[in-house]
C-alpha positions in Angstrom: 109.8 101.5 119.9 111.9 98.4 119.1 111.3 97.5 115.7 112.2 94.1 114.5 113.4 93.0 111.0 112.2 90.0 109.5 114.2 89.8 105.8 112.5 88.9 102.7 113.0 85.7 100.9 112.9 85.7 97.3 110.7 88.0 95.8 109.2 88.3 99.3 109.4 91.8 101.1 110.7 92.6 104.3 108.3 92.9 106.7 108.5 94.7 110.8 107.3 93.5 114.3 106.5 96.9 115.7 104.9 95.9 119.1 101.3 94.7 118.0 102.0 95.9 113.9 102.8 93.5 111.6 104.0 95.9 108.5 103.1 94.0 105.4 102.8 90.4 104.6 104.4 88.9 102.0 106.5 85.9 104.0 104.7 82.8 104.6 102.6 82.5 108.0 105.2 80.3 109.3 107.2 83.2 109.6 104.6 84.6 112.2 103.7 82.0 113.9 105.7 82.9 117.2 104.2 86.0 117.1 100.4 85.2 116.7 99.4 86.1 120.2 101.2 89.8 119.5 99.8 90.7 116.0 96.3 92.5 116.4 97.2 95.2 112.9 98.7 94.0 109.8 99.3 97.5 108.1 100.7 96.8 104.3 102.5 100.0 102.6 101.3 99.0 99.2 99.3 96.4 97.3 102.0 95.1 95.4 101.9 91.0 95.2 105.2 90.6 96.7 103.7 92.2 100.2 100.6 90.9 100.3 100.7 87.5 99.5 100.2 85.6 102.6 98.3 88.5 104.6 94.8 86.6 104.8 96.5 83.6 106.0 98.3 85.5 109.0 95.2 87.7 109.4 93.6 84.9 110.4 96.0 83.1 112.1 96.8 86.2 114.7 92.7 87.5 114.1 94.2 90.8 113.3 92.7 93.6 111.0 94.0 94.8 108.0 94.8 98.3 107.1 95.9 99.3 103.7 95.8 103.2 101.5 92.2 103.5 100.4 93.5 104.1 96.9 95.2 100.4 96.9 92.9 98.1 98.7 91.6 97.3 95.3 94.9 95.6 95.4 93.6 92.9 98.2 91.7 91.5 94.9 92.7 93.0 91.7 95.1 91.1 90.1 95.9 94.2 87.8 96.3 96.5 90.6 98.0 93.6 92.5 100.9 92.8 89.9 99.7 89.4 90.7 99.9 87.6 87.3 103.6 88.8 86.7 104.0 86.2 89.7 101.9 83.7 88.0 99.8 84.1 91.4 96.2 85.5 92.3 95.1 88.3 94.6 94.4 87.3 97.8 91.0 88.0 97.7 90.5 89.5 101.5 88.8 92.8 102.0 90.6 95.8 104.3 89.0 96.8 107.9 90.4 99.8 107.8 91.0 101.7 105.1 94.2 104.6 105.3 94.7 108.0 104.2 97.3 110.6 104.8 97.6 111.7 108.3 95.9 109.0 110.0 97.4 107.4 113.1 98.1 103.7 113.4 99.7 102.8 116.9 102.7 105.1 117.6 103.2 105.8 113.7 101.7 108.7 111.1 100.5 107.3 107.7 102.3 109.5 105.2 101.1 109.1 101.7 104.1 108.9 99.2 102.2 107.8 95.8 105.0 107.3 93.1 105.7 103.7 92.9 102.0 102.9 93.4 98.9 105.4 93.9 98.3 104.3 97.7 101.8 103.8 99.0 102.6 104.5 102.4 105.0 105.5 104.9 104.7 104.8 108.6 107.0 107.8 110.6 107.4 107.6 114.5 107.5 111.5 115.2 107.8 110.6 118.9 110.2 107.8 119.1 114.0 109.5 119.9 115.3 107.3 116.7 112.7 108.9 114.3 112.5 105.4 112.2 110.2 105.6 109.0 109.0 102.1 107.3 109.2 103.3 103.8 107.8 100.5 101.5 108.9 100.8 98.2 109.7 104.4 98.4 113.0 104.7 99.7 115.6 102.4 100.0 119.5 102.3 101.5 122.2 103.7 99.7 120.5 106.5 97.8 117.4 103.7 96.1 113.6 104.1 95.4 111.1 102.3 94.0 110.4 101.8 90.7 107.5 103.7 88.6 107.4 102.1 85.7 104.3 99.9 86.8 100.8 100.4 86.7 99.6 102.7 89.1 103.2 103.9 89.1 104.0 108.0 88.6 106.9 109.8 88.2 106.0 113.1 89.0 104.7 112.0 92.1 107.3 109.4 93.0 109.5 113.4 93.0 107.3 114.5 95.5 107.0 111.6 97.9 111.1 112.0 97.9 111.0 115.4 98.0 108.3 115.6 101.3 110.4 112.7 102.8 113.6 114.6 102.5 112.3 117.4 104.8 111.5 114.7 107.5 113.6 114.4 110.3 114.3 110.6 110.0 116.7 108.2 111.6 116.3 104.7 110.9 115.3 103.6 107.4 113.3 99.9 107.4 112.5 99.8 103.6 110.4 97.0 101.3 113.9 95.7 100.0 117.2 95.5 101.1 119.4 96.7 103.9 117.9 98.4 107.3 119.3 101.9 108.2 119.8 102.6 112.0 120.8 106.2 112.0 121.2 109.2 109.7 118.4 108.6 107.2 117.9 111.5 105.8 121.2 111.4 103.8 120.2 108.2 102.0 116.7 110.0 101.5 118.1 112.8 100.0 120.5 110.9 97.9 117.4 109.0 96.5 116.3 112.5 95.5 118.9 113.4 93.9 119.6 110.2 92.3 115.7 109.9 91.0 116.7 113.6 89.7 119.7 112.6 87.5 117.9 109.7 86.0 114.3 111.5 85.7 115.5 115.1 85.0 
């Protein structure tokens, strides 16, 4: 599946055209607009302001659902779970359609739950697809990065074993939350996240 990049701006996320997925929804509609006869899912990896903030705008501009981790769609309306207010912002007050949990299919993609940097992150793995690429939130980034877990909602211990469980995936492209996209070999940078989250929470 081709899967195209759309970069963040600003504090904005990244977000991914993946056919008829839109993976999350932080950039402004305008960013969308060209694709608003493609969109039917918006699937966001994790409540976090910064990739949520325009989603009920571009919901209804494409008429798509919504699908988020049951255990962050709070998140659609909870400032506090939200992070909202550290953006001087509000929620944007929109409930889910669908509501994910581990395992579940979305399109081509499996839902992996990786909780760490929030309690309802997700991961979105094409098993199928020759290129194995994995949408990886604010799990795992490039170069050996992961998310931060010093948030609300944030744990370490479990931030360990979302790396760990990804790190025994056979993965090939790496489009993360933040920064650079990976086309091949991902499962180095994964498992020098690992490490990496070791040495600095031993």
């Amino acid at each position: 599946m081709h899967i195209e990049f759309i970069e963040g701006k600003g504090y904005y996320s990244n977000s991914y055209i993946c056919g008829n997925i839109l993976v999350d929804a932080g950039l402004p509609p305008e960013f969308f607009a060209k694709y608003k006869a493609d969109i039917e899912t918006i699937v966001i990896t994790h409540a976090h302001y910064d990739h949520i903030e325009h989603v009920k705008e571009i919901s209804e501009l494409c008429d798509a659902e919504i699908c988020i981790h049951e255990l962050d769609a709070a998140g659609l309306t909870d400032d506090s779970v939200s992070l909202a207010g550290a953006f001087s912002r509000r929620s944007p007050g929109i409930a889910a359609d669908r509501l994910l949990k581990d395992g579940d299919r979305v399109g081509n993609f499996d839902v992996i739950h990786t909780p760490g940097h929030s309690r309802g992150s997700i991961c979105l793995y094409d098993r199928e697809d020759e290129s194995h690429p994995l949408i990886s939130g604010d799990t795992v980034f490039a170069d050996g990065g992961f998310g931060r877990i010093d948030f609300a909602g944030s744990d370490e211990s479990s931030m360990r074993s979302s790396l760990k469980r990804l790190s025994e995936i056979d993965v090939g492209g790496i489009f993360p939350g933040h920064g650079r996209v990976v086309y091949g070999n991902g499962n180095k940078h994964i498992r020098n996240s690992l490490e990496n989250f070791g040495s600095m929470y031993p």
